[in-house]
C-alpha positions as CSV (number, residue, x, y, z in Angstrom):
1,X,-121.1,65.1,-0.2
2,X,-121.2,61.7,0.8
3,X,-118.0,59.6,1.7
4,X,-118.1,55.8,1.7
5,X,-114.8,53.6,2.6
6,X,-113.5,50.5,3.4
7,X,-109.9,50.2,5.0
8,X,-109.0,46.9,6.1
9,X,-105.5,48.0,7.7
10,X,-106.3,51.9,8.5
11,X,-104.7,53.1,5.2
12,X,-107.7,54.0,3.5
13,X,-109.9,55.0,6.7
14,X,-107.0,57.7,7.8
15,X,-107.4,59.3,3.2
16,X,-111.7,59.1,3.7
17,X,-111.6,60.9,7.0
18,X,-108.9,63.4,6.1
19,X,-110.6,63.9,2.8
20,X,-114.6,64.1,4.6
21,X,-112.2,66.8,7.0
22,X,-111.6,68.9,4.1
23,X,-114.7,69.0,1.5
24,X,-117.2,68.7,4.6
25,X,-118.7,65.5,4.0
26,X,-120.4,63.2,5.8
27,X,-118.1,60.2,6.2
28,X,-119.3,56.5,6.9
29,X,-117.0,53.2,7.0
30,X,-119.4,50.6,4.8
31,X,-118.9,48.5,7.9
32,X,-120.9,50.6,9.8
33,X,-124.7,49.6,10.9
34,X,-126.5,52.5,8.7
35,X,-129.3,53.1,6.7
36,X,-126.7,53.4,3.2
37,X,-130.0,53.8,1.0
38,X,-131.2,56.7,2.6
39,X,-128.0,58.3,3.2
40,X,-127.0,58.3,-0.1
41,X,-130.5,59.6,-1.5
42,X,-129.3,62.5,0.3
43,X,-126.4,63.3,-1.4
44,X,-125.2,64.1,-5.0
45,X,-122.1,63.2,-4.8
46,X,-120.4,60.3,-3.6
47,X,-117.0,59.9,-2.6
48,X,-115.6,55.6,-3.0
49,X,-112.7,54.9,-1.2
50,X,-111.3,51.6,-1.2
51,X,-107.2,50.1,-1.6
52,X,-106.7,48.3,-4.7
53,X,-106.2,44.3,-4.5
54,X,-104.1,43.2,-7.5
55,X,-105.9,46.1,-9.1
56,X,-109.4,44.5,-8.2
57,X,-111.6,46.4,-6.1
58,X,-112.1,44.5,-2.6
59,X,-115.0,42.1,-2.6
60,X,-116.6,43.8,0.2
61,X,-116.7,47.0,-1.6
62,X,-117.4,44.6,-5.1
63,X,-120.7,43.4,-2.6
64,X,-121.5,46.8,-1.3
65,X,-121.5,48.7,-4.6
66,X,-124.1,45.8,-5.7
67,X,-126.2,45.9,-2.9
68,X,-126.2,49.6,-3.7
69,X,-126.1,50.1,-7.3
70,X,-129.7,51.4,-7.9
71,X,-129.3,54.3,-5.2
72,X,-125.8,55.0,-6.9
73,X,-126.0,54.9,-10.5
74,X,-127.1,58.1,-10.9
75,X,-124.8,60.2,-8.9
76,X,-121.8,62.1,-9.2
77,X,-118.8,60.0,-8.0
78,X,-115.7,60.5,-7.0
79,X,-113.1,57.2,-6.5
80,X,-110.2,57.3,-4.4
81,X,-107.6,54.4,-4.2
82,X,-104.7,53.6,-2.2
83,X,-102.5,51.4,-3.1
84,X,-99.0,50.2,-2.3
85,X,-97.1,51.2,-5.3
86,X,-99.0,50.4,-8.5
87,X,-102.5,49.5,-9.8
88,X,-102.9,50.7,-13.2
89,X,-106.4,51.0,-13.2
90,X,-107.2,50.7,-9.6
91,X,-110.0,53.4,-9.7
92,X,-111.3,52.8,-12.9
93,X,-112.2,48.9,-12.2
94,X,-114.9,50.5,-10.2
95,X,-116.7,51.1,-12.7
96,X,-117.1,48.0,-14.2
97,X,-119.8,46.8,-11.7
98,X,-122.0,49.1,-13.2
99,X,-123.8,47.7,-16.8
100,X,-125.0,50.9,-17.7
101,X,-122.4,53.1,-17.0
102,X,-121.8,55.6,-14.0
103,X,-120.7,59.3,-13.9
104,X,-117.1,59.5,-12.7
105,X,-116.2,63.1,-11.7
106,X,-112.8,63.0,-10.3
107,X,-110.7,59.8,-9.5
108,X,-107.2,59.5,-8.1
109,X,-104.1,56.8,-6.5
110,X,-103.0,57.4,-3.2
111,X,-99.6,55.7,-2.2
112,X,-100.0,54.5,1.1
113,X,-97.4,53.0,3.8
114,X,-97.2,49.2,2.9
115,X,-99.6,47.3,4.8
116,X,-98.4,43.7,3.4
117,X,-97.3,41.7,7.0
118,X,-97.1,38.4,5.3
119,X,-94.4,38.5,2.4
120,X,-91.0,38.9,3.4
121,X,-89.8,41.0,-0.1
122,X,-92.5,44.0,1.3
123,X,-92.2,44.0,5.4
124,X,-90.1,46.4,6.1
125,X,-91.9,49.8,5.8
126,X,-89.3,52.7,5.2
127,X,-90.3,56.0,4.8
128,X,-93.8,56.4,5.7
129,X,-93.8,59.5,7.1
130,X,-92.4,60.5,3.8
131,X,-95.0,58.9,1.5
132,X,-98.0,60.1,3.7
133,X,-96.8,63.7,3.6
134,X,-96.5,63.2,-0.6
135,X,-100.2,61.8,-0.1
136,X,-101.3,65.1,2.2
137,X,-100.1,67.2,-0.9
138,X,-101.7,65.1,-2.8
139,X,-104.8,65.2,-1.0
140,X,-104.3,69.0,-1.1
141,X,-104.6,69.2,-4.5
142,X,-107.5,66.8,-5.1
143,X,-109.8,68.8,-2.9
144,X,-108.5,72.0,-4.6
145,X,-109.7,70.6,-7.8
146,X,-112.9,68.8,-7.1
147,X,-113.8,72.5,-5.6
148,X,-113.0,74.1,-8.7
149,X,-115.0,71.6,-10.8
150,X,-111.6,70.3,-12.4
151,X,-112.2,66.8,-14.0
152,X,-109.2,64.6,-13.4
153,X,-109.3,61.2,-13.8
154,X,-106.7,58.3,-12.6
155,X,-106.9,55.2,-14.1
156,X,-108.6,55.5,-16.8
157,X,-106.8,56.2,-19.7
158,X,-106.4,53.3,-22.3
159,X,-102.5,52.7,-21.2
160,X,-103.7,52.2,-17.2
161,X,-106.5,49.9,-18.8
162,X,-103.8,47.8,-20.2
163,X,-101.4,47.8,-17.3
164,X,-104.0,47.2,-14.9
165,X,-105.5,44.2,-17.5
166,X,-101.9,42.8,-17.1
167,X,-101.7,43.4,-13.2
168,X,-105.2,42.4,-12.2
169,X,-104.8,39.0,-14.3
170,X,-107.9,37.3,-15.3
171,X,-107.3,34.4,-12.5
172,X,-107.5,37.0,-10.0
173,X,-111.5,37.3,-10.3
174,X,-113.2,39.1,-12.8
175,X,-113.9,43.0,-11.6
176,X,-117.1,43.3,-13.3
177,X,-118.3,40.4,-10.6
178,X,-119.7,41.4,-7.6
179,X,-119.4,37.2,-6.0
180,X,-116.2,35.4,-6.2
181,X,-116.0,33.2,-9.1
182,X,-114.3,29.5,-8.5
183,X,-110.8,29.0,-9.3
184,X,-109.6,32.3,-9.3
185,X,-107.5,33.7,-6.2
186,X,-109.8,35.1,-4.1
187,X,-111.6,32.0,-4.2
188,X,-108.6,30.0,-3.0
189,X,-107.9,32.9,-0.3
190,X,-111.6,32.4,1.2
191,X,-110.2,29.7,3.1
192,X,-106.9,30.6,3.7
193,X,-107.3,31.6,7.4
194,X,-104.4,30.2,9.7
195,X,-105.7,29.8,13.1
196,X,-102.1,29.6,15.3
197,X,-102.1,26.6,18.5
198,X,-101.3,30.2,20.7
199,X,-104.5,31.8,20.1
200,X,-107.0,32.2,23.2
201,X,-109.6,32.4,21.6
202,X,-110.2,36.3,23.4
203,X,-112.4,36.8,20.3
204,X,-110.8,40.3,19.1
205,X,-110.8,38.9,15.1
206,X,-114.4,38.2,16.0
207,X,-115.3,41.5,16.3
208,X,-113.3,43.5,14.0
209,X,-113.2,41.1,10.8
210,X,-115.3,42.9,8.3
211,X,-116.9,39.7,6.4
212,X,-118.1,38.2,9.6
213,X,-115.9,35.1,9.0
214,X,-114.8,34.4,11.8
215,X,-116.4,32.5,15.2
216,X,-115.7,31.4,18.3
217,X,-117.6,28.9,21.0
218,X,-115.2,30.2,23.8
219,X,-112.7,27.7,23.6
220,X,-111.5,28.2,19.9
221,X,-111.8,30.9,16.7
222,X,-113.2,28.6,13.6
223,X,-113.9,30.7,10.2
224,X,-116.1,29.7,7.6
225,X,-114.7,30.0,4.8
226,X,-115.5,33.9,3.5
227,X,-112.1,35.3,4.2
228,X,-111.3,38.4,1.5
């Protein structure tokens, strides 16, 4: 088994290496310099891991899954969200990158410790050592099953279809869309970088932001405009 994840705060990194832990697998962040084709030729099945945007799946992980689709579409997958508190369909909107269908095998939310740091409603984080021993039983479970060849899939019934439809509204970008299509949220959010007077341009950001959109000439961080 193969795992594949992006995290952008650690939530989602500390599930696909817990999970790799547990079922043996090999275990690769898609940030990582790798040879993905060749890796996943190895493998039959593939564990996805991604959080859930306003039940949209990431665009890096929209991009990857593209880049990827021909080397994927014929294995055994396995999706694994996490998410705040709600998504609906958050696992299932994988699936709708691929035309011509995919084989799902076992799919399943995670609640994870609130990552949002910019909206005052969600800040304060209270009990997250609770919620990330609910996910460890969880977790528990899900390898349990997937061991046993039990077929369990989040997301995807026609009632999480139309709660996520309802979540993930249409003006947050179209799932089955690997690019980001104009007008819709994420488009307006590519931008959206705030660069504080403070900064000192140390160039940390530089080097961890996964879409590469950030710069610096030694005096100042500039982006460029690919912000997700």
């Amino acid at each position: 088994m193969l795992t594949l994840y992006f995290s952008g705060t650690g939530n989602t990194e500390y599930l696909a290496k817990k999970f790799s832990e547990r079922m043996a697998a090999t275990c690769f962040s898609i940030e990582e310099t790798a040879d993905f084709p060749v890796e996943i030729a190895k493998h039959e099945e593939i564990a996805i891991c991604y959080p859930i945007y306003g039940s949209r799946v990431p665009l890096i992980m929209r991009e990857f899954v593209a880049a990827n689709m021909a080397n994927l579409q014929e294995k055994r997958l396995i999706i694994l969200v996490t998410q705040m508190i709600f998504s609906g369909d958050g696992a299932r909107v994988l699936c709708d990158l691929f035309p011509q269908g995919v084989n799902v095998i076992y799919a399943e939310h995670f609640l994870m410790p609130n990552n949002i740091c910019n909206f005052p409603l969600f800040r304060r984080q209270k009990n997250s050592q609770a919620k990330l021993a609910k996910m460890e039983r969880k977790l528990t479970a899900t390898c349990e099953n997937i061991r046993n060849s039990v077929i369990k899939k989040r997301g995807f019934s026609s009632v999480s279809r139309i709660l996520g439809k309802i979540q993930g509204k249409s003006w947050q970008g179209d799932s089955k869309n690997a690019h980001v299509a104009d007008g819709t949220m994420e488009y307006k959010a590519k931008n959206g970088v705030q660069i504080d007077a403070d900064c000192n341009a140390c160039g940390l950001c530089v080097n961890i932001c996964p879409m590469k959109n950030l710069e610096t000439d030694g005096e100042k961080i500039s982006h460029k405009n690919n912000c997700t």
